[in-house]
PyMOL commands that place a pseudoatom at each C-alpha (Angstrom):
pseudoatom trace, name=CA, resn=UNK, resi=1, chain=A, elem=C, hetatm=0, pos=[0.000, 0.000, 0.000]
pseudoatom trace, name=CA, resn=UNK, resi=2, chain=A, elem=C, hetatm=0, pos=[2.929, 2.245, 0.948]
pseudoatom trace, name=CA, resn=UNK, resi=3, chain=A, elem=C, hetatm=0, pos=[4.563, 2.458, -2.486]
pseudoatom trace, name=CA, resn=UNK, resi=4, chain=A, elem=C, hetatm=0, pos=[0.889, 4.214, -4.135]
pseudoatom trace, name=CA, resn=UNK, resi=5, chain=A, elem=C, hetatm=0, pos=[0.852, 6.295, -1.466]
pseudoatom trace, name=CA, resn=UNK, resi=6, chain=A, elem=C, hetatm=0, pos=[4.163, 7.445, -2.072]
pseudoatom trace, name=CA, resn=UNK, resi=7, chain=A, elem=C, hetatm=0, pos=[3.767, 7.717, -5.728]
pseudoatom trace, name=CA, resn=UNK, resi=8, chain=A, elem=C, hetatm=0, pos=[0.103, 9.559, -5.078]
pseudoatom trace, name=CA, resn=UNK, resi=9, chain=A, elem=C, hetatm=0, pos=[2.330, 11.836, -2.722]
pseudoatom trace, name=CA, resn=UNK, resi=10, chain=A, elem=C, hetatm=0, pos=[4.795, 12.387, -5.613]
pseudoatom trace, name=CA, resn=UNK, resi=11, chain=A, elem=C, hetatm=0, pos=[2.214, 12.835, -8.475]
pseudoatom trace, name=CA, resn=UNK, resi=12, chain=A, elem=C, hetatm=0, pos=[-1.247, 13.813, -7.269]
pseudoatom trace, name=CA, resn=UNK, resi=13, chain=A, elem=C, hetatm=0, pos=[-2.524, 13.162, -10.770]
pseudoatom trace, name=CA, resn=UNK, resi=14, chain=A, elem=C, hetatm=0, pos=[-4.035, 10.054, -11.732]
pseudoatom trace, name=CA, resn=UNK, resi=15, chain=A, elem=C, hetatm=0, pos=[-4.473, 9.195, -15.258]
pseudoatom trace, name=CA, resn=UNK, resi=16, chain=A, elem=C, hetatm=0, pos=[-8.226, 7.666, -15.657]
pseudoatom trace, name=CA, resn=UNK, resi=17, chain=A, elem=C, hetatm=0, pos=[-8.488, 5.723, -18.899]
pseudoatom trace, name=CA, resn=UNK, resi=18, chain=A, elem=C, hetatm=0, pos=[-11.529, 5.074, -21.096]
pseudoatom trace, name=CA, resn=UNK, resi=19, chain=A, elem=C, hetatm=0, pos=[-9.718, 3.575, -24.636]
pseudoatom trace, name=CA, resn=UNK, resi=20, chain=A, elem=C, hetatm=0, pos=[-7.001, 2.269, -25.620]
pseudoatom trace, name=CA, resn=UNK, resi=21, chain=A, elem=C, hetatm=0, pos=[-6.099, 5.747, -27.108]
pseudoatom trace, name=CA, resn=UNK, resi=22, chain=A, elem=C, hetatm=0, pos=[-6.125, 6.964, -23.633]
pseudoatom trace, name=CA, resn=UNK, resi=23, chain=A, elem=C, hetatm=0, pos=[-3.747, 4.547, -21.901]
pseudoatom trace, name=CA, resn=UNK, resi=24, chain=A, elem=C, hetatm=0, pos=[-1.020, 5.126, -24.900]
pseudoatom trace, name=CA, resn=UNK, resi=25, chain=A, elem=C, hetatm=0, pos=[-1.719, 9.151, -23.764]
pseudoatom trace, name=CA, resn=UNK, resi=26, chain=A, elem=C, hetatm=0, pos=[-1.231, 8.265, -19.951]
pseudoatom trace, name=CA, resn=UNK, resi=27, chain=A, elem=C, hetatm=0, pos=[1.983, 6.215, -20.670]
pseudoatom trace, name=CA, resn=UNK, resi=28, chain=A, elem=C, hetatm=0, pos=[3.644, 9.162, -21.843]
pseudoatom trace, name=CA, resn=UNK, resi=29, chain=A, elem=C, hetatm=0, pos=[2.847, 11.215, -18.884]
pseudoatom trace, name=CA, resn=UNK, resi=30, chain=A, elem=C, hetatm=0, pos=[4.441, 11.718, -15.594]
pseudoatom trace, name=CA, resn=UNK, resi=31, chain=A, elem=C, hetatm=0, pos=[1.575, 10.006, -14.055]
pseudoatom trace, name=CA, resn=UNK, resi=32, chain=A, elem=C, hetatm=0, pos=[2.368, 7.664, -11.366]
pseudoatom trace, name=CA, resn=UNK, resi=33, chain=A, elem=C, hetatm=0, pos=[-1.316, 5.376, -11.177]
pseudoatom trace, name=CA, resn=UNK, resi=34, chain=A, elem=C, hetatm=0, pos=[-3.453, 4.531, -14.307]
pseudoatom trace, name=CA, resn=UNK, resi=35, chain=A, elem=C, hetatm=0, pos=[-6.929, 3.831, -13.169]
pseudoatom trace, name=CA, resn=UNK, resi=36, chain=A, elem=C, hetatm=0, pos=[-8.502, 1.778, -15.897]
pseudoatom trace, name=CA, resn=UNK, resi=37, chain=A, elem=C, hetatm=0, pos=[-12.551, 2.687, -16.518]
pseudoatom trace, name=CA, resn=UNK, resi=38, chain=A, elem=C, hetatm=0, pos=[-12.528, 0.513, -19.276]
pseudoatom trace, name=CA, resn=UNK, resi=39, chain=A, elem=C, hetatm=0, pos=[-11.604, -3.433, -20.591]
pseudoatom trace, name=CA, resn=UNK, resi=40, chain=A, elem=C, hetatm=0, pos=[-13.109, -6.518, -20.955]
pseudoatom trace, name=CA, resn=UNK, resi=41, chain=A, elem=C, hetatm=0, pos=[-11.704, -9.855, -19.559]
pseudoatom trace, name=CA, resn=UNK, resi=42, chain=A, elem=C, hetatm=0, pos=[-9.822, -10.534, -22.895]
pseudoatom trace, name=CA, resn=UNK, resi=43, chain=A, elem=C, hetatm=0, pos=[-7.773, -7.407, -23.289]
pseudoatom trace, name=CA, resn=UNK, resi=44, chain=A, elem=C, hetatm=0, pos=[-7.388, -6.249, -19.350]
pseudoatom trace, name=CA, resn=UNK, resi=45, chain=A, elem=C, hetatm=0, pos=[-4.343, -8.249, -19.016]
pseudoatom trace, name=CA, resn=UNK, resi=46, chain=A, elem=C, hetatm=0, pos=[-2.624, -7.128, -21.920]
pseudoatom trace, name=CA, resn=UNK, resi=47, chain=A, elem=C, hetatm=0, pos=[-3.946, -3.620, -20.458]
pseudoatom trace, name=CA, resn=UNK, resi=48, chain=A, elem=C, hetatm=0, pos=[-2.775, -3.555, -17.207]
pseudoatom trace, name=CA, resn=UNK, resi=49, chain=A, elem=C, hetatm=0, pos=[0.907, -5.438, -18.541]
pseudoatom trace, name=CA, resn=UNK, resi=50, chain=A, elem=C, hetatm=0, pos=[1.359, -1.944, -20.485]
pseudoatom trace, name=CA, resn=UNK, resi=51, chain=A, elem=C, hetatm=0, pos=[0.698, 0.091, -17.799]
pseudoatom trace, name=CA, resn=UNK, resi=52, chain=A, elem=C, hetatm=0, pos=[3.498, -1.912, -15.188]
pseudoatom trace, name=CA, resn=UNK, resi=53, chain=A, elem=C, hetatm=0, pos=[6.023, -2.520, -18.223]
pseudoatom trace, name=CA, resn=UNK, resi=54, chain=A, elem=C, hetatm=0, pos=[6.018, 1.268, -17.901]
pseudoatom trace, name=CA, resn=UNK, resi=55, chain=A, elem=C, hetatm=0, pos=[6.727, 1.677, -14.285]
pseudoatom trace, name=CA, resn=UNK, resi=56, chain=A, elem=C, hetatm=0, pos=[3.156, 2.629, -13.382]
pseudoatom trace, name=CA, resn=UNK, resi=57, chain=A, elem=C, hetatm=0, pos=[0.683, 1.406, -10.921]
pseudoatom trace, name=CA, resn=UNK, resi=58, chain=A, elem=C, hetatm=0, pos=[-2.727, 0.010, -12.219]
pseudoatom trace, name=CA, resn=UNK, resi=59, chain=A, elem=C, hetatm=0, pos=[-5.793, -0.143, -10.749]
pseudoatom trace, name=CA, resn=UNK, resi=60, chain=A, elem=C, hetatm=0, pos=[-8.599, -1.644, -12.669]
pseudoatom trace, name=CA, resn=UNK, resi=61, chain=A, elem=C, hetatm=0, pos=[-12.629, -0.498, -11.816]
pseudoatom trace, name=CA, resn=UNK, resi=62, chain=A, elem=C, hetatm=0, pos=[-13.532, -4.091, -11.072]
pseudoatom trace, name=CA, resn=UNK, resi=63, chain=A, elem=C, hetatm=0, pos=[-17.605, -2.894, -12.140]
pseudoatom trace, name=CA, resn=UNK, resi=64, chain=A, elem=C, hetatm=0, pos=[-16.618, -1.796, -15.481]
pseudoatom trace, name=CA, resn=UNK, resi=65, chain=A, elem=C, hetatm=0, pos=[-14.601, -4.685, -17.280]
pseudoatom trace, name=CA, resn=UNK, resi=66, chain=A, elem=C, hetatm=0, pos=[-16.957, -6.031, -19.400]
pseudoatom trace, name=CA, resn=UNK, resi=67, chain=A, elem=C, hetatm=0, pos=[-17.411, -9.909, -18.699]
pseudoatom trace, name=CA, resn=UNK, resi=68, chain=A, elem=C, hetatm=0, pos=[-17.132, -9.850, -14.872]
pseudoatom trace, name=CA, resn=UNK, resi=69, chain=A, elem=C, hetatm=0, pos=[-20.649, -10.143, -12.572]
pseudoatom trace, name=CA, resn=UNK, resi=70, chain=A, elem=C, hetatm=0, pos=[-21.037, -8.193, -9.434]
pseudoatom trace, name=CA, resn=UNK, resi=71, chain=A, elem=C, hetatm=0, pos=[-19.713, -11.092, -7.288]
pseudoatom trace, name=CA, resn=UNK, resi=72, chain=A, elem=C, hetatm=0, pos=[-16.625, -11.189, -4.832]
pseudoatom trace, name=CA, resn=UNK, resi=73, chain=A, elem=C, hetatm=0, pos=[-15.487, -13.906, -7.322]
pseudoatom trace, name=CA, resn=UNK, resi=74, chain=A, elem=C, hetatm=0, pos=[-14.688, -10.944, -9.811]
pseudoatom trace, name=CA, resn=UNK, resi=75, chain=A, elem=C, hetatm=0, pos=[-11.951, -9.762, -7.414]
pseudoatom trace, name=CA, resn=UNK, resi=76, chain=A, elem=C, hetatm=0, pos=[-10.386, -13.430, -7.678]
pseudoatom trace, name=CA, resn=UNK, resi=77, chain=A, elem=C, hetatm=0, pos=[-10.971, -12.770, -11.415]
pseudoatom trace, name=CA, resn=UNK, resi=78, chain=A, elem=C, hetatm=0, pos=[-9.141, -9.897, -11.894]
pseudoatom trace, name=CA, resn=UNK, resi=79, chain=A, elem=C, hetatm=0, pos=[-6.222, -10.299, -9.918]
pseudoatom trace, name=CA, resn=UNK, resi=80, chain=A, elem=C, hetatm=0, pos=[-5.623, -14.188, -11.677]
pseudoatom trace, name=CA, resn=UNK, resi=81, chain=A, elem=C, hetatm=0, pos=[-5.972, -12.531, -15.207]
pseudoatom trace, name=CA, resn=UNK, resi=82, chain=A, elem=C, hetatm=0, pos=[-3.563, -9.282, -14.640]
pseudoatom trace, name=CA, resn=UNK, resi=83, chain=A, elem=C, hetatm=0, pos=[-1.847, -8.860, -11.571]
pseudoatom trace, name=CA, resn=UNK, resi=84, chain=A, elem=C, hetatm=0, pos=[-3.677, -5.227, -10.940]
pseudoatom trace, name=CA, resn=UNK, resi=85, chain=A, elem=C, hetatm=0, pos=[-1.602, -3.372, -8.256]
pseudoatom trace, name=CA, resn=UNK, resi=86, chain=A, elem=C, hetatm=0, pos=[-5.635, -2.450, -7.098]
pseudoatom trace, name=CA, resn=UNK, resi=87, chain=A, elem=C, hetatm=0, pos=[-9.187, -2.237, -7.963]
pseudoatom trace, name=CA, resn=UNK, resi=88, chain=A, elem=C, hetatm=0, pos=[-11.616, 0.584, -7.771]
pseudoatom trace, name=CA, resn=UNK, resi=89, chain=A, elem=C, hetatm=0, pos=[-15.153, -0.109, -7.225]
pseudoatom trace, name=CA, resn=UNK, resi=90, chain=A, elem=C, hetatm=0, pos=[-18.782, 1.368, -6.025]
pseudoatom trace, name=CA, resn=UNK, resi=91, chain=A, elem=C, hetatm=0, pos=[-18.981, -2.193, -4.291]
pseudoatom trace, name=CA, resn=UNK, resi=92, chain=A, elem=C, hetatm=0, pos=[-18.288, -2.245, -0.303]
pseudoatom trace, name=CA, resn=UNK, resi=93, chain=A, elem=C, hetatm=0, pos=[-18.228, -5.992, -0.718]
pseudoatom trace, name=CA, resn=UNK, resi=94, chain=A, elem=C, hetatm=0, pos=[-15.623, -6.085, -3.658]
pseudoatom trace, name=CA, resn=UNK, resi=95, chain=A, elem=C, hetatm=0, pos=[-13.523, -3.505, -2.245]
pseudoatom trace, name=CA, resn=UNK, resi=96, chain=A, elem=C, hetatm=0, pos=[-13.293, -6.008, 0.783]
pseudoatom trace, name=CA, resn=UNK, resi=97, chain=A, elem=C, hetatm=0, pos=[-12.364, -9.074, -1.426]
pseudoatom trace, name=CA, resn=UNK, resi=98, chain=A, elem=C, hetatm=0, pos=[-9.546, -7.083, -3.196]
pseudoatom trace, name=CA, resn=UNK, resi=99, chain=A, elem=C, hetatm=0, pos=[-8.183, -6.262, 0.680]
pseudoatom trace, name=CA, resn=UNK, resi=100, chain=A, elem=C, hetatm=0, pos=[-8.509, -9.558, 1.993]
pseudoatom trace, name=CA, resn=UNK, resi=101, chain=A, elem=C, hetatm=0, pos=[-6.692, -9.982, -1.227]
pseudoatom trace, name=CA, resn=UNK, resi=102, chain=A, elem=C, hetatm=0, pos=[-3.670, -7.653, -0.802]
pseudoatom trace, name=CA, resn=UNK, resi=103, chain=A, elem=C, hetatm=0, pos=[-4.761, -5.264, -3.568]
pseudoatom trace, name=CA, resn=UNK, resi=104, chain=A, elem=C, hetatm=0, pos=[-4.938, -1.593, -2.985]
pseudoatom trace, name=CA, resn=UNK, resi=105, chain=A, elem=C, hetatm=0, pos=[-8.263, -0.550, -2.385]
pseudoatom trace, name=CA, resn=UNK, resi=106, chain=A, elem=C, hetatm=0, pos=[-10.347, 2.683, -3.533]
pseudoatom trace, name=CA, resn=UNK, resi=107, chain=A, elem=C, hetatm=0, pos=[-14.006, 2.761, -2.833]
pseudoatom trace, name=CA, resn=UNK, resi=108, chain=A, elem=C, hetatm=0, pos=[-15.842, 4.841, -5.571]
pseudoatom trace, name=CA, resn=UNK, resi=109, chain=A, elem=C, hetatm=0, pos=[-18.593, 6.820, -4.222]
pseudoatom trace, name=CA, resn=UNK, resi=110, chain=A, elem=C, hetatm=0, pos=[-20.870, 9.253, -5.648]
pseudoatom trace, name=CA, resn=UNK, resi=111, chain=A, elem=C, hetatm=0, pos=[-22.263, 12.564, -3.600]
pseudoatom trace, name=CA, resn=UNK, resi=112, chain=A, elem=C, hetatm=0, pos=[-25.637, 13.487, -4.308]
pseudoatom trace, name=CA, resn=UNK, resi=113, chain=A, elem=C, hetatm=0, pos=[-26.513, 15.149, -1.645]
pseudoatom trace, name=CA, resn=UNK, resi=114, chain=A, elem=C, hetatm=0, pos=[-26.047, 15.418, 2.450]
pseudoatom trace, name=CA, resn=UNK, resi=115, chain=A, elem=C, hetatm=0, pos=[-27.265, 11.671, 2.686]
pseudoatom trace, name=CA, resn=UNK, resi=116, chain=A, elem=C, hetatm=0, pos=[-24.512, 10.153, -0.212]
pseudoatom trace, name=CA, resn=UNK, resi=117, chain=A, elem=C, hetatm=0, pos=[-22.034, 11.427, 2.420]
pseudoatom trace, name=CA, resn=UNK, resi=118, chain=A, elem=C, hetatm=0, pos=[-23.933, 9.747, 5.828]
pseudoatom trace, name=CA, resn=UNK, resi=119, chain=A, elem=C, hetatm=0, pos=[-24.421, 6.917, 4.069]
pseudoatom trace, name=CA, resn=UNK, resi=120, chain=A, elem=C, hetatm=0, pos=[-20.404, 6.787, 3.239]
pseudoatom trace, name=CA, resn=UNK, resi=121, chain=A, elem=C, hetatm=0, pos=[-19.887, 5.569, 6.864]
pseudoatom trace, name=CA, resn=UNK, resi=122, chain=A, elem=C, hetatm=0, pos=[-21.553, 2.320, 6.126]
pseudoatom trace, name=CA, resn=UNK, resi=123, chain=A, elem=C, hetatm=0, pos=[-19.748, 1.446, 2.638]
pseudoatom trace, name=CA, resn=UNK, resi=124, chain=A, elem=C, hetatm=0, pos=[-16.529, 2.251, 4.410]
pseudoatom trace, name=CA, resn=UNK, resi=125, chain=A, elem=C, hetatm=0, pos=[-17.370, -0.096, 7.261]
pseudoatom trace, name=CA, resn=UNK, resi=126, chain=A, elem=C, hetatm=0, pos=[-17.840, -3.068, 4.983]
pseudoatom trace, name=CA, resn=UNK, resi=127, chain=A, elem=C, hetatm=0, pos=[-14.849, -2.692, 2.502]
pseudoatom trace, name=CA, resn=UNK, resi=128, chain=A, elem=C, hetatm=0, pos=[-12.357, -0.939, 5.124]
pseudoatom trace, name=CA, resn=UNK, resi=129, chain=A, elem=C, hetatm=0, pos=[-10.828, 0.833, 1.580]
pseudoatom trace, name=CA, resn=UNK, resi=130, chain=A, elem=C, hetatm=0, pos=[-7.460, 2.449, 1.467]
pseudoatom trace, name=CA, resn=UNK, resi=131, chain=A, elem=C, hetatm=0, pos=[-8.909, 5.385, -0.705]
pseudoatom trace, name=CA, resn=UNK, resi=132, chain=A, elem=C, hetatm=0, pos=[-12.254, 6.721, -1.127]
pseudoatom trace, name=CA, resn=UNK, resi=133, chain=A, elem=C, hetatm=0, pos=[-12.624, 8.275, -4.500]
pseudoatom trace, name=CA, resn=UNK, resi=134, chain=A, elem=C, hetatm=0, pos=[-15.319, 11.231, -4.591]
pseudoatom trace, name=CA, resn=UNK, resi=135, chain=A, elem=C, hetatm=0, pos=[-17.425, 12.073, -7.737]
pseudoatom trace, name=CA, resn=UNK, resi=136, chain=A, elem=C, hetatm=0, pos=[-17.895, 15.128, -8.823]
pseudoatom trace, name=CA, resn=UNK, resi=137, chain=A, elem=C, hetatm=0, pos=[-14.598, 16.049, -8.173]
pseudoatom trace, name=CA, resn=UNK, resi=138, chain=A, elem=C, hetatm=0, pos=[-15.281, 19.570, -8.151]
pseudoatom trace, name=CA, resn=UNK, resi=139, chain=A, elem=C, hetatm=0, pos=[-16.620, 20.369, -4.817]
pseudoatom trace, name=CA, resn=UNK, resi=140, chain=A, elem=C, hetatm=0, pos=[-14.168, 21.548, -2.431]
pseudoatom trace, name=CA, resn=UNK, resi=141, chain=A, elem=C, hetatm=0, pos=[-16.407, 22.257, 0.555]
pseudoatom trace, name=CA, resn=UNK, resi=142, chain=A, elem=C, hetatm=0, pos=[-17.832, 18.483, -0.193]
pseudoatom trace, name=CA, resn=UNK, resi=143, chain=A, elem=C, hetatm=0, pos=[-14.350, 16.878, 0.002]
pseudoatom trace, name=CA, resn=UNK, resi=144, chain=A, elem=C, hetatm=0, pos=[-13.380, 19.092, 2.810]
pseudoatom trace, name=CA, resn=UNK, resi=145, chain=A, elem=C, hetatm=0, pos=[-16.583, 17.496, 4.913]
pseudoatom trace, name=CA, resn=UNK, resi=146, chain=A, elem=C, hetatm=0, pos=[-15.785, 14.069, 4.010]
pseudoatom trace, name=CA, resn=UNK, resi=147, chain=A, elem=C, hetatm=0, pos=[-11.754, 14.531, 4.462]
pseudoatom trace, name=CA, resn=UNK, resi=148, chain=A, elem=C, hetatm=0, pos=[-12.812, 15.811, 8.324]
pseudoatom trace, name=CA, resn=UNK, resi=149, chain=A, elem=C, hetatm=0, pos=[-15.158, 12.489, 8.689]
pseudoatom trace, name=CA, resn=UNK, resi=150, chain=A, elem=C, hetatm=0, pos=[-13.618, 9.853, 7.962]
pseudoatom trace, name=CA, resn=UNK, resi=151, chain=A, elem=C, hetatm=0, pos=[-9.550, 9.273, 8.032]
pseudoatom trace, name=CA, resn=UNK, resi=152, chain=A, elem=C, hetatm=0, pos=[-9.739, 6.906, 4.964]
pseudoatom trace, name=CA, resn=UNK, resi=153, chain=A, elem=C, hetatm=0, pos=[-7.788, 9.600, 2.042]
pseudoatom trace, name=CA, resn=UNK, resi=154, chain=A, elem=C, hetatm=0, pos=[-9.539, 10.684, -0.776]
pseudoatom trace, name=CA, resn=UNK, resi=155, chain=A, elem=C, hetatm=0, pos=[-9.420, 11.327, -4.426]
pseudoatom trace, name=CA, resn=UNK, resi=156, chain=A, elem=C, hetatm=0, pos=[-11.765, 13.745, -6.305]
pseudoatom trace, name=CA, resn=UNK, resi=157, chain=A, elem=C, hetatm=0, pos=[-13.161, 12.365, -9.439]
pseudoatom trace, name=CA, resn=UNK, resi=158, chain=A, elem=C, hetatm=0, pos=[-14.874, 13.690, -12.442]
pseudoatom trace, name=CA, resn=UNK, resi=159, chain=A, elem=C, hetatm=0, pos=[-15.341, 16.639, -14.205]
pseudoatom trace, name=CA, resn=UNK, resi=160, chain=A, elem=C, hetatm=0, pos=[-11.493, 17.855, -13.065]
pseudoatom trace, name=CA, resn=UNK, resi=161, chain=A, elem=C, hetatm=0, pos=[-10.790, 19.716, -16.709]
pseudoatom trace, name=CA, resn=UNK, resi=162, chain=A, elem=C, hetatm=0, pos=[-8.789, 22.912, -15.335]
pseudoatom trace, name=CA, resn=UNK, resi=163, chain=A, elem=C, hetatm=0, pos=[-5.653, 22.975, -13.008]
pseudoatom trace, name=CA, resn=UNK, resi=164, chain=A, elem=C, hetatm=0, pos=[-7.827, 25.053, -10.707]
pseudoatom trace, name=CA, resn=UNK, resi=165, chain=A, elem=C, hetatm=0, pos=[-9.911, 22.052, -10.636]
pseudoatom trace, name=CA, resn=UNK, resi=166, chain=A, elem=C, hetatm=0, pos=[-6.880, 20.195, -9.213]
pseudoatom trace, name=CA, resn=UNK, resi=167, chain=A, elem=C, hetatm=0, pos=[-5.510, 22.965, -6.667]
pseudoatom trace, name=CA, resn=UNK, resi=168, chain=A, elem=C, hetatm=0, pos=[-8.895, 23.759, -5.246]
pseudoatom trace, name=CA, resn=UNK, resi=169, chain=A, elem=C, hetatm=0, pos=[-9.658, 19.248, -4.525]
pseudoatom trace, name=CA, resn=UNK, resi=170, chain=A, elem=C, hetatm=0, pos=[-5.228, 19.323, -3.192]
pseudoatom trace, name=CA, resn=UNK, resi=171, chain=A, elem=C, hetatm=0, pos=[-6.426, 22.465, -1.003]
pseudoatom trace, name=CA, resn=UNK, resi=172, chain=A, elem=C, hetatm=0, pos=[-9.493, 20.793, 0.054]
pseudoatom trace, name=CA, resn=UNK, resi=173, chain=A, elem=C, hetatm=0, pos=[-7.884, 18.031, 1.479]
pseudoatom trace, name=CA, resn=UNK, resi=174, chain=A, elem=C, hetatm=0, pos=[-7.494, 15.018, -1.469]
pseudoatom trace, name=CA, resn=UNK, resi=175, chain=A, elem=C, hetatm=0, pos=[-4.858, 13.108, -1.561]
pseudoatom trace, name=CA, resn=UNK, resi=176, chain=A, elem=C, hetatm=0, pos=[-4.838, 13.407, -4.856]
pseudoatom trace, name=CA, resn=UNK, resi=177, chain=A, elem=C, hetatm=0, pos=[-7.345, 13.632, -8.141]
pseudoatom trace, name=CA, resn=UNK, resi=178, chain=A, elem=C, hetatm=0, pos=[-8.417, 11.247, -10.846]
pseudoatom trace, name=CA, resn=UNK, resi=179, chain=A, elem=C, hetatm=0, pos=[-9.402, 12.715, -14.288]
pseudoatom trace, name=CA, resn=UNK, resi=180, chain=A, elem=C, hetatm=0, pos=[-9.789, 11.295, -17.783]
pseudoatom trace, name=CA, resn=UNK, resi=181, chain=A, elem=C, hetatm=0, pos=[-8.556, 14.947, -19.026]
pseudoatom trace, name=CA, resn=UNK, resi=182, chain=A, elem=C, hetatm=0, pos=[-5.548, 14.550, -21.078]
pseudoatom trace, name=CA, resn=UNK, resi=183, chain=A, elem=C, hetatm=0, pos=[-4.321, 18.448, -20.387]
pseudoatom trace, name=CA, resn=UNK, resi=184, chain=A, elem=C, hetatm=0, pos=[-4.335, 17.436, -17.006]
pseudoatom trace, name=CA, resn=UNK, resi=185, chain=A, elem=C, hetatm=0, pos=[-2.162, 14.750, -16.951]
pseudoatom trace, name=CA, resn=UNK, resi=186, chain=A, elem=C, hetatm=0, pos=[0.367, 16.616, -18.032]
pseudoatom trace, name=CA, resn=UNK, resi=187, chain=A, elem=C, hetatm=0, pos=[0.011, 19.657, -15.482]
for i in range(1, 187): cmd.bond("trace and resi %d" % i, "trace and resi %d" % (i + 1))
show_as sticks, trace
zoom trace
């Protein structure tokens, strides 16, 4: 767990890839971890090989490879297939498997409204992650609540385009940010 802390430390930025396109974009970045939104079990291997052979960490989103069910077995899945350094998912129960299973951890949660971040406590409970990954990403005074609740660190997700984006989620209290924008990788 240490090392992705260290390189989240080092490079707050964390590629998020949708296509293949994306992931050759990411490898030429300074990026540190390549969260994979995308990938099916017959290419995430090959995936997630590319992103290591480079020196990055990879962390697949265990509900969006295309071919795996909602079941803790999908966690076994995933880490016979590629060896993912982690898995991201909106699953307490998953995000428990992939601990039990050494894997780094992010629970994916989305904040709707004053209840999305109540009912945090109880996904956290379950899956015990090492990262809780916010969505939008672009509410400071959201991630500053949840960073003062709950100890578990946090990365703001979605809709991060602008480098403001990224200062105001660091100032906030994130550990770091995830965004599919290109321009930011590269900040």
């Amino acid at each position: 767990m240490e090392p992705i802390r260290e390189r989240i430390a080092s490079c707050p930025v964390i590629a998020a890839v949708q296509s293949e396109e994306d992931l050759a974009a990411a490898l030429t970045t300074e990026c540190e971890v390549v969260f994979f939104l995308f990938g099916n079990i017959l290419n995430i291997s090959k995936l997630v090989q590319q992103v290591k052979a480079n020196g990055k960490a990879a962390l697949v989103h265990a509900d969006l490879v295309e071919g795996l069910g909602t079941r803790e077995i999908a966690v076994d899945a995933l880490k016979a297939l590629c060896e993912p350094d982690g898995i991201i998912s909106t699953r307490p129960a998953l995000v428990r498997r992939a601990r039990h299973l050494g894997l780094v951890t992010v629970q994916r949660a989305f904040i709707l409204d004053s209840l999305s971040i109540t009912s945090l406590a109880g996904q956290l409970s379950v899956g015990k992650p090492d990262f809780i990954e916010i969505l939008p990403g672009i509410m400071p005074r959201v991630i500053t609540e949840v960073c003062q609740r709950y100890s578990t660190p946090v990365i703001a997700g979605g809709l991060i385009k602008y480098k403001e984006d990224v200062l105001a989620a660091i100032r906030a209290g994130a550990a770091a940010v995830s965004t599919t924008c290109h321009a930011v990788w590269r900040m």
